[in-house]
N, C-alpha and C positions, 0 to 999 in steps of 0.2 A: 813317334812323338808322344810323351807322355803329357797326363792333362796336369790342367794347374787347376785350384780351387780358391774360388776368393767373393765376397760377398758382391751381390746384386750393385751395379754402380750406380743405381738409378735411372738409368738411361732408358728412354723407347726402344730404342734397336735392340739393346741384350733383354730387356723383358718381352719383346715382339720373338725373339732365337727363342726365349726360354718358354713360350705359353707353343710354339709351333712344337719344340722338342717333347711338350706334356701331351699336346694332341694325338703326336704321331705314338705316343707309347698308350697312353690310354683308349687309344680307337682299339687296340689290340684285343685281343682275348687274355683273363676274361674279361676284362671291363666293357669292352664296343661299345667305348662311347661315341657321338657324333661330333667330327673334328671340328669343323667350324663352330658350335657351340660350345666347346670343352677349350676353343683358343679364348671367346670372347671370356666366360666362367673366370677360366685360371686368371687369366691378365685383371679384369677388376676382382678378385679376389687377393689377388697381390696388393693391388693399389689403396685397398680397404683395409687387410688385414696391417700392411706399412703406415698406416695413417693411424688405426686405431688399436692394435694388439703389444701388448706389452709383451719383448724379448721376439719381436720378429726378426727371424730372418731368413731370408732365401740367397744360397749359396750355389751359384752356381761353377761347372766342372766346363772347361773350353780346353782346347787345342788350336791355339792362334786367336782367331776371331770367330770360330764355330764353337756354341753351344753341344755340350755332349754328356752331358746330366745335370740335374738339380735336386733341390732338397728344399721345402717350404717348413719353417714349424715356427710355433708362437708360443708363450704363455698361455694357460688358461687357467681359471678360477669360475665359481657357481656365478653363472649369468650370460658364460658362454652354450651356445649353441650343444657344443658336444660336448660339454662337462655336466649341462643338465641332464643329458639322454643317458650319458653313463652314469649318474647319480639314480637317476630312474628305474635303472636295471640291473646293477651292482649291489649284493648284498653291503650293508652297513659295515662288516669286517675291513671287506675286499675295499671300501670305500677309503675307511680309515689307511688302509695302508698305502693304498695311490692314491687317492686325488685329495687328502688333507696337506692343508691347505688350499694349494697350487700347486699346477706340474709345468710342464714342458708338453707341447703336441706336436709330434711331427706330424704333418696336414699331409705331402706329398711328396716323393721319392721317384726319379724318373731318370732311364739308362739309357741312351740311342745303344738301338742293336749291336751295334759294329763294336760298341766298348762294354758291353756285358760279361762280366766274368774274367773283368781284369782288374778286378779292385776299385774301380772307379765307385760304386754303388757305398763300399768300406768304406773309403774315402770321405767320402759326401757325408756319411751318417756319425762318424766321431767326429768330425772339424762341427757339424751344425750341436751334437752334445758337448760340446767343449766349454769351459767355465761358465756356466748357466747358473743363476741361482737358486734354484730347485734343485727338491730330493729325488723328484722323477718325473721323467716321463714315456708318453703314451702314445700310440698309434694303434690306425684298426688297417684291416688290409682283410679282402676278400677269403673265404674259406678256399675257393678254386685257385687264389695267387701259391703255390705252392715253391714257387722260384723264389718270392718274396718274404713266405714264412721260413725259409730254410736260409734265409740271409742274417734273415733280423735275428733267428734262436742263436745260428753262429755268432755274432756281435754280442749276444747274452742276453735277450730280449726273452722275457719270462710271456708265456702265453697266462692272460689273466680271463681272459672267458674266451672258447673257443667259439661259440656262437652267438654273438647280440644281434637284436632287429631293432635299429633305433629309428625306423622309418617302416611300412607293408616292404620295402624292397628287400634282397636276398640277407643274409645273417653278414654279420663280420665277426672276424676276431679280432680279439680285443689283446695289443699284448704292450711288456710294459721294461723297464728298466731302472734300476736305483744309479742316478748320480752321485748320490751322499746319501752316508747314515744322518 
């Protein structure tokens, strides 16, 4: 059965599938995160980001009534969280060219194992860039995701700093995309 992709309905139940689907990929290596914290996170960060961020959306990938990937991203402009951190640590060039104005952020990208490496992750990441009114946008993703850096370079995702600390914890990479000149 192939999956179908179609925006978050609002519902409890498909955001209760989709916050369970992010726990079970993010407890993994290397993130280990803790599930039951990372369900409750995801779900009101959904609910927050749908209420208050401009060009949200979280599209999720099903096969019937089972969730089996998602993709969260938002607008962002200076006074978000991660637009300052990257404003912080981005020389001024690198500034100007991705984040002036405003970008696009992908926040979170997640495969059930069983559909990895069948397009399904493609999938996800062009339908959530699809007529956006941004010139670009960004995402960070772990320096040890190496499944995930080799996704995003395929799809044409330019590595814009391979190591930020925008917090004491591990580095991210910073990488980035033009939707429009």
């Amino acid at each position: 059965m192939s999956s179908t992709i179609a925006a978050w309905n609002g519902s409890h139940d498909q955001l209760t599938q989709a916050a369970e689907l992010y726990a079970d990929v993010f407890s993994e290596a290397p993130y280990d995160e803790e599930r039951s914290q990372s369900i409750e996170s995801f779900t009101s960060r959904v609910r927050r980001y749908a209420a208050e961020k401009p060009s949200f959306r979280l599209l999720i990938a099903s096969e019937g009534d089972r969730v089996v990937g998602l993709v969260l991203g938002t607008g962002a402009s200076r006074g978000d969280w991660w637009w300052d951190r990257l404003e912080a640590v981005l020389p001024a060039d690198v500034q100007a060219l991705w984040l002036d104005p405003e970008c696009f952020s992908v926040e979170e990208l997640a495969v059930d194992a069983s559909h990895r490496r069948h397009g399904v992750a493609a999938a996800l990441m062009t339908a959530v860039l699809g007529e956006l009114p941004y010139r670009t946008a960004l995402l960070s993703c772990y320096q040890e995701a190496r499944s995930a850096q080799k996704l995003y370079s395929g799809l044409g995702w330019t590595i814009i700093d391979p190591a930020v600390h925008f917090t004491a914890s591990r580095a991210v990479q910073v990488m980035g995309i033009r939707l429009r000149e």
